[in-house]
N, CA and C of each residue as an Amber inpcrd file, in Angstrom:
protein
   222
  29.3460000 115.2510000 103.6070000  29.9380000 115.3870000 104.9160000
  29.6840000 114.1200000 105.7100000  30.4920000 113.3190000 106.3430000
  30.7380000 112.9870000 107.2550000  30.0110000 112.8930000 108.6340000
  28.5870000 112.4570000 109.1470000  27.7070000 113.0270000 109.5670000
  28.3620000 112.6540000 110.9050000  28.9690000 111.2260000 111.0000000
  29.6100000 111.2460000 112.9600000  30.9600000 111.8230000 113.1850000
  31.6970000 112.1430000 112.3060000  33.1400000 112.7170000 112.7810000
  33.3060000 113.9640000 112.0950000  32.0410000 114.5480000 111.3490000
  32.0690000 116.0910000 110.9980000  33.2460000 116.4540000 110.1460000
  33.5360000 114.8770000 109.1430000  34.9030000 115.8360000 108.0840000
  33.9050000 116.1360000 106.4910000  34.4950000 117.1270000 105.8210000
  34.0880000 117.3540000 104.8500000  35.5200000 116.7320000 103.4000000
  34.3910000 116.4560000 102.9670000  35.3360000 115.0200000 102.0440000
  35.7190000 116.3800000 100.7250000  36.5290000 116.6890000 100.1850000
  36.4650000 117.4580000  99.2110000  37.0190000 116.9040000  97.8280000
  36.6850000 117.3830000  96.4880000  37.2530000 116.5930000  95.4550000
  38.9510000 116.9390000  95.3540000  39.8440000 115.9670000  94.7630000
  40.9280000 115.9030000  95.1000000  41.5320000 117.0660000  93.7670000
  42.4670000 118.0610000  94.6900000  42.9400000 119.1310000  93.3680000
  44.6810000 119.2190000  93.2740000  44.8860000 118.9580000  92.1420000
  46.0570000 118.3960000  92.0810000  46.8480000 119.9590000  92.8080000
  48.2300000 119.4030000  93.2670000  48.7080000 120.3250000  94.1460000
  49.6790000 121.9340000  93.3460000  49.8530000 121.5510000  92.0100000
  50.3450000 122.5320000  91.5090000  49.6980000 124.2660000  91.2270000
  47.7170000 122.9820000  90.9680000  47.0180000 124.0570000  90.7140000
  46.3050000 125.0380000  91.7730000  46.6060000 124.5160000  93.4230000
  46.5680000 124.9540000  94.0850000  48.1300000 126.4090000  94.2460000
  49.0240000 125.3270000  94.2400000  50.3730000 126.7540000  94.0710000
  49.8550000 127.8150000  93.2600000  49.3620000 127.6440000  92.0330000
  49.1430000 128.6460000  90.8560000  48.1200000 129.4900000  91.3180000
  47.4640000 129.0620000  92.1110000  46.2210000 129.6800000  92.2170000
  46.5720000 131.4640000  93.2160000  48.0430000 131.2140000  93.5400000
  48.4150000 132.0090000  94.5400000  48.7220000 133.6320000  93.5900000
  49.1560000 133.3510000  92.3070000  49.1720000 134.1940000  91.6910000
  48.0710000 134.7830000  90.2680000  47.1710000 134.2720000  90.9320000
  45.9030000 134.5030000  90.1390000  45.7090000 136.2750000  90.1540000
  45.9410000 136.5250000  91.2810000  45.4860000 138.3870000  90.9080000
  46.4260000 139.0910000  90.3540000  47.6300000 138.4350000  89.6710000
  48.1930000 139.1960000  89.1120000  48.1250000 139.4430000  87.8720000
  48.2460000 140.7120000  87.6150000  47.8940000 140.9850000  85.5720000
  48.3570000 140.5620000  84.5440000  47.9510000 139.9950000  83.7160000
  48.6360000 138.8710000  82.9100000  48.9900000 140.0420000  81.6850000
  50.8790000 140.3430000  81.9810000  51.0500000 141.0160000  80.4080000
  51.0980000 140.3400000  78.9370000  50.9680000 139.1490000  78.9690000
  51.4440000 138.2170000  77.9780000  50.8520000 138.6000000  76.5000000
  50.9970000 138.4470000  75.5660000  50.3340000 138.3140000  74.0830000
  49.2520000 137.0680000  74.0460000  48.7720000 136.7260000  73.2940000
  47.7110000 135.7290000  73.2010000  48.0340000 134.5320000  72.9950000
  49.4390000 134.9380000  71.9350000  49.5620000 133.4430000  71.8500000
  51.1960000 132.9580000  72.8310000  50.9590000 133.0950000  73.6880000
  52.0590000 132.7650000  74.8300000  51.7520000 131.1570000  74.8560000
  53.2620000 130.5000000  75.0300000  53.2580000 129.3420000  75.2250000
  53.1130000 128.7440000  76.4700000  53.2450000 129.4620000  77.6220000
  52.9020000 129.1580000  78.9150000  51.8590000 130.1980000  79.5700000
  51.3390000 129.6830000  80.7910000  50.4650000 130.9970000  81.0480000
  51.1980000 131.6830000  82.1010000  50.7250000 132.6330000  82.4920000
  51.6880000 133.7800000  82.8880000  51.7330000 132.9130000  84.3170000
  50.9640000 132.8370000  85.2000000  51.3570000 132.0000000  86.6690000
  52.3710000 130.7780000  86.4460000  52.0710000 130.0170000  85.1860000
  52.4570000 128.7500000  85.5790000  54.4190000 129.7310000  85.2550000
  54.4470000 130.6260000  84.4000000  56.0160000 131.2460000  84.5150000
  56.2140000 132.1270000  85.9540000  55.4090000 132.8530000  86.3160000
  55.4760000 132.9110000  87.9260000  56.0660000 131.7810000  89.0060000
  55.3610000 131.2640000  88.7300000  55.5500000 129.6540000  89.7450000
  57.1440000 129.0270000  89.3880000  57.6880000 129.0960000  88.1810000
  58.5600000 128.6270000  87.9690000  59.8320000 129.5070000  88.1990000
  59.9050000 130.7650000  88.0010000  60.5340000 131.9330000  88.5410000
  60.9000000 131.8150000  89.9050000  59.8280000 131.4400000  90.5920000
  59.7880000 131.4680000  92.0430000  60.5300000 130.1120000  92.8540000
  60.0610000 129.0720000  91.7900000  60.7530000 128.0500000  92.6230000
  62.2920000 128.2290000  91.9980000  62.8810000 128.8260000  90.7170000
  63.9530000 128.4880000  90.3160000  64.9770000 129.5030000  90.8890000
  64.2810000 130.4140000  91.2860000  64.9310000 131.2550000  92.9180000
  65.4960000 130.5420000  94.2250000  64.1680000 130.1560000  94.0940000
  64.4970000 129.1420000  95.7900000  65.4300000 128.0560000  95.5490000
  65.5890000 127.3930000  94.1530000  66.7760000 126.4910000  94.1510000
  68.1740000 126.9560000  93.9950000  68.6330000 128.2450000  93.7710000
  69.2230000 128.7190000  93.4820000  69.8420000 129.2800000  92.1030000
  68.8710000 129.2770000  91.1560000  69.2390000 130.6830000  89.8650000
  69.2610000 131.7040000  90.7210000  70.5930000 132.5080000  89.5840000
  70.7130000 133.5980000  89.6210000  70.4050000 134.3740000  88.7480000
  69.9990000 134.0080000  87.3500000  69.4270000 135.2050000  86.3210000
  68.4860000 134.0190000  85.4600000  68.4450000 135.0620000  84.9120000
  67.7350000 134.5210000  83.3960000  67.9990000 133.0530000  82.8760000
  69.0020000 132.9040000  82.5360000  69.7260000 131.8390000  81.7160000
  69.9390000 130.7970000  82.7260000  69.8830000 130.8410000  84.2460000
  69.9420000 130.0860000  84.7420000  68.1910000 129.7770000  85.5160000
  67.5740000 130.4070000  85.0940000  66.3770000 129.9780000  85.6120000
  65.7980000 128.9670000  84.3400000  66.5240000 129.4850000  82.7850000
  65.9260000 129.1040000  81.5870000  66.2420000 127.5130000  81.6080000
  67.5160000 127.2050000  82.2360000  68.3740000 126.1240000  82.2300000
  67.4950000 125.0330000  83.3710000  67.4120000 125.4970000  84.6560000
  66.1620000 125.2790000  85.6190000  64.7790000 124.3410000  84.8510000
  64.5280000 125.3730000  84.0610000  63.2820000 124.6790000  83.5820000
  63.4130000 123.7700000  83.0920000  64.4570000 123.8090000  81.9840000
  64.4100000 122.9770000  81.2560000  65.2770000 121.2940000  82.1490000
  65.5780000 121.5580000  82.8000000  65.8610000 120.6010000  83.8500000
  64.7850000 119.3450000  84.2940000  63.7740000 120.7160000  84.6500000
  62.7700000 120.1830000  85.6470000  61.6920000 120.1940000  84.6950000
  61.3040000 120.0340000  83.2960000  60.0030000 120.4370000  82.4850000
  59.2840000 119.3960000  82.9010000  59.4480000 117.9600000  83.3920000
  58.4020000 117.5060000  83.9000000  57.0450000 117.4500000  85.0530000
  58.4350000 118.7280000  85.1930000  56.9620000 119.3720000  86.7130000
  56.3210000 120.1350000  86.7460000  56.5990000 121.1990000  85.4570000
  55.8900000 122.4270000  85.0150000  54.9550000 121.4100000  83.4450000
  55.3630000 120.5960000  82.9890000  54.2120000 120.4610000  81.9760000
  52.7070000 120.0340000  82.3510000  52.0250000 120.5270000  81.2840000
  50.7020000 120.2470000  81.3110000  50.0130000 118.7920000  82.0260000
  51.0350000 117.8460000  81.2190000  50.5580000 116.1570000  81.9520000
  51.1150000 115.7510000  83.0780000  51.3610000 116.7570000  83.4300000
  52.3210000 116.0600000  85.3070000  51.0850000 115.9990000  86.0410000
């Protein structure tokens, strides 16, 4: 901490894993060997809503659009 202007310095967390973190209490139905984890397909559901998919095939299309923002090394 910051002892004359009272800020607390925190370690830097990348911003996705903060989004993800929003759907942490939810129950993960997945099998074991799932290729994504169940939030990070939450998260992507959610934003491929807000861009405008309307089903399935267009959220599938979404991803695959945007996979550089949902993969592991972003």
């Amino acid at each position: 901490m910051d002892s004359e202007a009272g800020i607390v310095v925190l370690a830097p967390v990348r911003r996705r894993d903060i989004f993800l973190t929003a759907f942490d209490h939810i129950p993960n139905p997945q099998a074991d060997n799932a290729r994504y984890t169940f939030c990070e397909l939450l998260a992507l559901v959610f934003v491929a809503k807000l861009c405008g998919a309307m089903n399935c095939a267009g959220m599938a299309d979404f991803s695959r659009r945007q996979k550089r923002i949902f993969s592991e090394t972003s």
